[in-house]
Structures are given as C-alpha cells and as structure tokens.
N, C-alpha and C positions, 0 to 999 in steps of 0.2 A: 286298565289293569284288571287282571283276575282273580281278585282273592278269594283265599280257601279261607270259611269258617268251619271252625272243628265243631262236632256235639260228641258230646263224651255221656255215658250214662247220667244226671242229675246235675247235665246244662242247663240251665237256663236263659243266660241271655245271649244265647248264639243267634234267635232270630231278630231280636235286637242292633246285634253287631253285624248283621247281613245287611239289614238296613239301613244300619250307619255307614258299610262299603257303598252300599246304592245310593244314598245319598250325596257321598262325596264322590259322584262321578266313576264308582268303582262297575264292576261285575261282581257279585256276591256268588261262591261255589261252594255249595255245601259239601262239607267232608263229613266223613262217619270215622268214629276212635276205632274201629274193627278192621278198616281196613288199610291196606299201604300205600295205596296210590293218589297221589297229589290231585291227579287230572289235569295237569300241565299248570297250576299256576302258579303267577308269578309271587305271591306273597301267603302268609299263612297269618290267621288270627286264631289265638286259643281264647274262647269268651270267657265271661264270667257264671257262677252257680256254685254247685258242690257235686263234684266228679263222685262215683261211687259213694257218694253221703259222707264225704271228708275225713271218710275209715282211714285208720291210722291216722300219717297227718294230712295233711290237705294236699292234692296232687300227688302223692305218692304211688297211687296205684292207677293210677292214669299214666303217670310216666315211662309205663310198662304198654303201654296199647300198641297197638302194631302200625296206627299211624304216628305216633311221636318215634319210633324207631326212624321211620323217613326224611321227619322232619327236623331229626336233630342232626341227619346227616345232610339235608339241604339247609340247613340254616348255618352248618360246620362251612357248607360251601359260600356263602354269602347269600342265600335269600333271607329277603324281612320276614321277622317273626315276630309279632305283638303279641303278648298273654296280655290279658286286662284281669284283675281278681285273681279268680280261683285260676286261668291262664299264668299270670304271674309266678302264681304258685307253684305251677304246674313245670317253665322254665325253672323254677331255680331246684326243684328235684333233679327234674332232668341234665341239670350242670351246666346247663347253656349259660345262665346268668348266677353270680355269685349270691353268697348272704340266702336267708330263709324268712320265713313268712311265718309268726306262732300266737297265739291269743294273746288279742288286746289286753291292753295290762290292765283294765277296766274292767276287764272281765265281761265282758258285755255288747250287743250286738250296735253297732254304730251305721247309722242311715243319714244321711243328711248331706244338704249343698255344702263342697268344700271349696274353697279358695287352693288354689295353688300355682306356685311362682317355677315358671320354664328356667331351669338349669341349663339345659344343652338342647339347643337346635339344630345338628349339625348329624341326629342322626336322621333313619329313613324315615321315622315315624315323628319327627318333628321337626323339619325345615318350613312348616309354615308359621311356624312361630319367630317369635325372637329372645333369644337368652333377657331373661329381668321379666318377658311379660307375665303378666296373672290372672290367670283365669279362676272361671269355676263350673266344678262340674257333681257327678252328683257322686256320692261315698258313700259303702254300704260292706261291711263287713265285720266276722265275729274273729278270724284270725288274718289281721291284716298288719300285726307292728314289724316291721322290717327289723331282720337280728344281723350281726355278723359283727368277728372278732376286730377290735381295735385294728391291724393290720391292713385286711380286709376294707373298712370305713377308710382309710388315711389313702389307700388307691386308689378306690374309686373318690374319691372326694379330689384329690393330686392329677387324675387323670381323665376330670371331667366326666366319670361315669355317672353321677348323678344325673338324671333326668329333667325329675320333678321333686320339688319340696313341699310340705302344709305350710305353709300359713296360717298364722293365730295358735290357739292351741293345739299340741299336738291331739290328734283324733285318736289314737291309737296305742301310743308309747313308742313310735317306729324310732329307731337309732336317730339322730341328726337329723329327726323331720324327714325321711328320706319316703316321698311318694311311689318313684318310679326309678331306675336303674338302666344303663345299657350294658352290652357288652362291649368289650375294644375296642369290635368294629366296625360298632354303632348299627349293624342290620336286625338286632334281637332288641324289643325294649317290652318290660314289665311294669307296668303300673297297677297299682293297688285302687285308686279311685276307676270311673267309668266313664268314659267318655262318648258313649256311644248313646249315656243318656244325656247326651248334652249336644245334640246336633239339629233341633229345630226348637223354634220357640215356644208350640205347640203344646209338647209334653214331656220339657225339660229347661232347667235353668238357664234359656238362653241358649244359642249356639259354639259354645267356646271350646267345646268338645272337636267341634268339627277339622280344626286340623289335623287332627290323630289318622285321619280317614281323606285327607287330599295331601298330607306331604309325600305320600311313597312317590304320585305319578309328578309332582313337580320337582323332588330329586331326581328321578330315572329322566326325565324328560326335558330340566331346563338346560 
C-alpha cells in the first residue's frame, strides 16, 4: 500500500509516522499541507505536532490547507484516513469525525506510556486487533480531552464508533475514556495517543502500536 503522510507547518511526527507505514510493510509518501495532490495513494495519515502553533484551536487552520480540501473529499469517497494527535485534531475540525479535542482538564501537558482497550476492530485502521485487546502505546498531549454533547456520545457509543478507550485513570478528562473515534464508515479513525511510537521494541513501549500501520493492507487484501 502507499500511504500519504501529511507535514503541515509545526509537524513533527510525520517522519515518525513514515516510519511506522515502513515498518508495517507499507510505502511511506510524503505529502506537503500546500499542495492538492495525493500522488495516487491509497490511504492518507495526518501525524501528530502542532500545525501552525495550535493558533486558535488546534487544527483549525490546517483544516483550510489545500491538501485537506482533497482529502476530505477522498475520504467523503472511502479512502482511509488516520489523524493521530494533532491529525485527530485536525479531522474533527475538518467534520470528517464528530466531537472535538480541548485542553486537558489538568491543565497540563501529559507524556507518558498509555494503556488502552480496542473498541472496534472492524475498521481500516484496526482489523488487526481484536475488540477487548489492550495495548499500550505512548501519550503525549496538552489538548487532547475528547468533548462532544451527551447526544453525540450515546451514537457513537450505540454505534460502535468508539475506537479506542484509557484505561486506568483518565489521562486527560476525555468524555467516557474515549481515546480514539471512527466515522460510520469506519475508513477515517482519530486517535489521541500515538502509535507510531510504539512499533519496534527499540525506541518504544513495545510494538503494540503496530497494528495501526498493517491493518489497512490486511482489510484491503484478505
């Protein structure tokens, strides 16, 4: 497979998440937030960082780049979309994924190895898991508590859009534990922890990361 990683002005871990598609057997293509063209691939990764210095709110004015103009209408169409972090972020401006992303109610920047329990395996970006497994990978964010109105929560919750939940104490104040989110149908997922540092034993908690970055081709493929 050929995924596109974005670098948006104050990405940082887009070379990270290149490595983590190389890793899981993928092709890593770099994309630039300037321009509109995919370069034919078949999935898109928005990494983590701080887009523009997370002026205004986080992902806001990324959500205006002339590449997410493309990718929200290939993602409208069914190609996989992963935001991880500030990617996350980045989707739920963009409307692709519901609920929003606002400072830890801690007030405070949070790093650390997280536990967390697979909701839904059954999207592109998680079939190599299994709903109940738990992993951990590493979390690192100063606005990452997931919001969205009572309504909103009871849908996705009723309709399996949950992704990913924390484990243990909440890390952030995120609504219902909620780490990560799909959309309907299940090609877009957002998660708030990072998986991309968690895909060799080397220089990360373990590889538990690494399904995030081998389920697209074993969906598309089995």
């Amino acid at each position: 497979m050929r995924i596109g990683v974005v670098t948006f002005p104050g990405s940082l871990d887009d070379v990270d998440a290149q490595r983590a598609v190389r890793i899981g057997g993928n092709e890593a293509v770099a994309l630039w937030h300037g321009d509109e063209s995919l370069q034919g691939v078949d999935a898109v990764v928005l990494p983590g960082g701080f887009s523009y210095g997370d002026y205004l709110r986080c992902g806001a004015i990324s959500r205006f780049s002339p590449v997410m103009t493309t990718i929200v209408e290939a993602a409208e169409r069914g190609m996989p979309v992963l935001g991880i972090c500030n990617g996350f972020q980045v989707l739920c401006e963009s409307h692709l994924l519901p609920g929003a992303l606002v400072r830890n109610n801690h007030q405070k920047f949070v790093c650390r190895d997280q536990r967390l329990r697979i909701e839904n395996a059954s999207t592109a970006w998680t079939s190599a898991f299994e709903v109940g497994q738990e992993i951990t990978v590493v979390l690192k964010n100063g606005e990452g508590s997931f919001v969205a109105d009572e309504a909103t929560l009871d849908r996705l919750e009723g309709e399996g859009q949950v992704v990913a939940r924390y484990l243990g104490a909440d890390p952030n104040g995120s609504q219902r534990a909620i780490a990560g989110v799909t959309n309907a149908a299940g090609n877009v997922v957002g998660l708030m922890p990072h998986p991309e540092h968690a895909v060799e034993t080397l220089t990360g908690p373990g590889t538990d990361g690494l399904g995030f970055f081998t389920s697209l081709a074993e969906r598309v493929f089995a």
